[in-house]
C-alpha positions in Angstrom: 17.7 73.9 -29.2 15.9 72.0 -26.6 18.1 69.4 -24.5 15.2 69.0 -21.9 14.8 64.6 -22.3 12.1 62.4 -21.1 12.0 59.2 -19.0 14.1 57.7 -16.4 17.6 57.5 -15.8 19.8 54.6 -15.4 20.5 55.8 -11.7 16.7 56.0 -11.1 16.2 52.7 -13.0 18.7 51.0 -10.3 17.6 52.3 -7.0 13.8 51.6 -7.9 15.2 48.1 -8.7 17.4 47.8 -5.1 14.3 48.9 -3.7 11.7 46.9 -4.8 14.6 43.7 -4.5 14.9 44.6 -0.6 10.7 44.4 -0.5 11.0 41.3 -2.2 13.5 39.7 0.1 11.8 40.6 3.2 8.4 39.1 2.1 9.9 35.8 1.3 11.5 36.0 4.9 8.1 36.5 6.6 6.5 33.7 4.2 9.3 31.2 5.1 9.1 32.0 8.8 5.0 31.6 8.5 5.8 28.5 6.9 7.9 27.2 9.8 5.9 28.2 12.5 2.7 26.5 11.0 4.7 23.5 10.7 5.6 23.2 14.5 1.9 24.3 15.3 0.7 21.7 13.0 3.0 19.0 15.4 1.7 20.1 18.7 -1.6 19.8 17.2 -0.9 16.2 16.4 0.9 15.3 19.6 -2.1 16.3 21.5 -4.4 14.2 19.3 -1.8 11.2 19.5 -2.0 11.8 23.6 -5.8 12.1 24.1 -5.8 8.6 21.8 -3.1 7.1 24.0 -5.2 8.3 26.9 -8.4 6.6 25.6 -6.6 3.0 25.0 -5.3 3.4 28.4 -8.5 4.0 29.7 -10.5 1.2 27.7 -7.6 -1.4 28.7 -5.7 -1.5 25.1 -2.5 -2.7 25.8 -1.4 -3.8 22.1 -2.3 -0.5 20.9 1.3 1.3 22.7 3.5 -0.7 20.6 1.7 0.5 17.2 1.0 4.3 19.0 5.0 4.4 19.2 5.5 3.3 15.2 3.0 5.8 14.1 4.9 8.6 16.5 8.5 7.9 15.2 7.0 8.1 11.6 5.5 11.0 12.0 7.3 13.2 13.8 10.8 14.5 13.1 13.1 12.1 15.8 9.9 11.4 17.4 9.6 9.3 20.2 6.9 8.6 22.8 6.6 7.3 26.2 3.9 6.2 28.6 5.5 5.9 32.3 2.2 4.7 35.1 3.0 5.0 38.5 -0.1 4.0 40.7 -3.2 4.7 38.7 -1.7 7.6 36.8 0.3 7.0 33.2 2.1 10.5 32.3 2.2 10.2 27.9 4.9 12.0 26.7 5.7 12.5 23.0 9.5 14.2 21.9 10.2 15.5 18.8 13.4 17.5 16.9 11.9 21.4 15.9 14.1 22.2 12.8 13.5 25.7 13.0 14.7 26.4 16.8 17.1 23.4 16.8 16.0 21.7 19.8 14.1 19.2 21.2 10.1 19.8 21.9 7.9 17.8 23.7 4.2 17.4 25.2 2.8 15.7 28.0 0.0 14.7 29.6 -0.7 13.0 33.1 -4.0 10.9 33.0 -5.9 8.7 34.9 -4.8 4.8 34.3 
């Protein structure tokens, strides 16, 4: 009589099942981190361009252009808020922002010629 079976056992099944569900787990981890951290790139990218085109009104003499510059900062930016303090002929152009991820406060400046 032959009692020699084929296939896989139920103990086999489940551990190839726990390990494939740990792989699993750890690459939506690295995916959601990726995520988060090309979102915060993606703000300092766009708090630079917001400065350089606060920089550029100072420089041409656009003074109505602050009050709409702040609008578009609050709107797009998480808590965002913005701030252009001149002191002689520099203006120092600051924009703040809430980072989900790290749970605090970021920010970007830039002092420029007024």
């Amino acid at each position: 009589m032959n009692t020699k079976s084929s296939g896989f056992s139920l103990v086999e099944v489940m551990v190839a099942m726990l390990l494939l569900s740990i792989v699993l787990l750890s690459a939506l981890k690295i995916v959601h981190e990726t995520f988060q951290t090309d979102q915060q790139s993606r703000y300092y990218m766009q708090a630079m361009l917001e400065i350089n085109n606060m920089a550029e009104a100072l420089q041409a003499g656009d003074s109505q252009f602050q009050s709409t510059w702040r609008i578009g900062i609050k709107k797009d930016f998480p808590k965002g808020a913005a701030a252009v303090v001149k002191t002689g002929n520099q203006a120092v152009i600051t924009i703040r922002w809430f980072n989900k991820t790290a749970q605090q406060e970021q920010h970007l400046s830039l002092t420029v010629a007024a």
